[in-house]
C-alpha positions, -999 to +999 in steps of 0.1 A: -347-369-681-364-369-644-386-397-639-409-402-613-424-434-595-453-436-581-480-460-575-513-459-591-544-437-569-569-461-559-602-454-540-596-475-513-571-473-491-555-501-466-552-488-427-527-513-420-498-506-447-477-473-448-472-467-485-434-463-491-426-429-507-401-437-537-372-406-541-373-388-575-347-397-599-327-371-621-308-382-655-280-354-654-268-362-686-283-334-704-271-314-684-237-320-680-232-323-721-247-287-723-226-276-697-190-290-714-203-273-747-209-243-732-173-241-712-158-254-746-174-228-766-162-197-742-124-213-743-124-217-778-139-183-787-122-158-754-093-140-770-062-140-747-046-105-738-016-100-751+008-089-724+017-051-729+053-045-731+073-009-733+087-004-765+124-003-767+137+027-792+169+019-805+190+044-830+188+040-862+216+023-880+244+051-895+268+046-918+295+070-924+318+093-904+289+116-893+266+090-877+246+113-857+251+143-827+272+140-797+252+133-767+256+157-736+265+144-705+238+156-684+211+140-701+226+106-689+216+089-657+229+054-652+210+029-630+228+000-615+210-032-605+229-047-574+220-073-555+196-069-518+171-041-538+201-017-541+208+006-568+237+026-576+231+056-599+254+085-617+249+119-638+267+118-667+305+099-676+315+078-647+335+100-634+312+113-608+302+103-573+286+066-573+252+072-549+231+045-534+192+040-533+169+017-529+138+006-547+113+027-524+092+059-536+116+083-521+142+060-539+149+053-569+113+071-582+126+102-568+157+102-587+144+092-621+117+122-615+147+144-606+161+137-635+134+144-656+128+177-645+159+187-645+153+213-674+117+226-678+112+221-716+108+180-717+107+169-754+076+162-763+076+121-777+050+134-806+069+162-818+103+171-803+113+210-807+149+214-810+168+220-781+142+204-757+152+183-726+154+148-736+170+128-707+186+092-717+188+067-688+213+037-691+205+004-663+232-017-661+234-050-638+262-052-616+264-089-614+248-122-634+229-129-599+211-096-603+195-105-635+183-141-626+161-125-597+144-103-623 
């Protein structure tokens, strides 16, 4: 509550005496109650986001002989992680040349875009047509130090 002092009016006044102004007083109370209820209320109620993470597809489990259809070797690009922001990449089995890039857009960007348009008709992830391009990247670290900086 703000309370104020002051003295009572009277007709006469004395030349000789100043009258001392008193300072007005402020209970802040009230106001600091409303304002932890308030900050209590938006942290309770705010809903957190959840972080967005890309969903990992995995093959479904087979059992049996016939467990699915062999993968080509040019829809396989393997990334490796090595250590100072390098990356080592091949097409296919690991029989072909090891290249090196970096993380940069002309890097390793370039070659994953490569990759994907390497054939024209990218499978579609709604509906896949038979026979479409459906690339399959593999990233493997080189070394445990690689994967404690991530």
């Amino acid at each position: 509550m703000a309370d104020v002092n002051a003295q009572e009016s009277s007709s006469r006044r004395k030349p000789t005496r100043k009258t001392r102004k008193r300072s007005t007083r402020i209970d802040m109370t009230a106001m600091v109650d409303v304002a932890f209820l308030l900050l209590t209320f938006f942290v309770l109620t705010t809903t957190m986001n959840n972080n967005h993470i890309m969903n990992i597809v995995k093959p479904p489990k087979c059992e049996g002989e016939d467990c699915g259809l062999p993968v080509l070797d040019d829809k396989i690009l393997t990334l490796i992680l090595e250590e100072n922001d390098r990356i080592s990449y091949y097409h296919g089995m690991a029989t072909e040349e090891l290249k090196n890039t970096d993380f940069s857009e002309k890097g390793v960007r370039k070659v994953i875009i490569d990759h994907l348009r390497r054939k024209e008709n990218l499978c579609d992830k709604d509906e896949p047509v038979k026979g479409c391009w459906d690339p399959i990247f593999v990233i493997k670290p080189k070394s445990p130090a690689v994967l404690l900086t991530w």
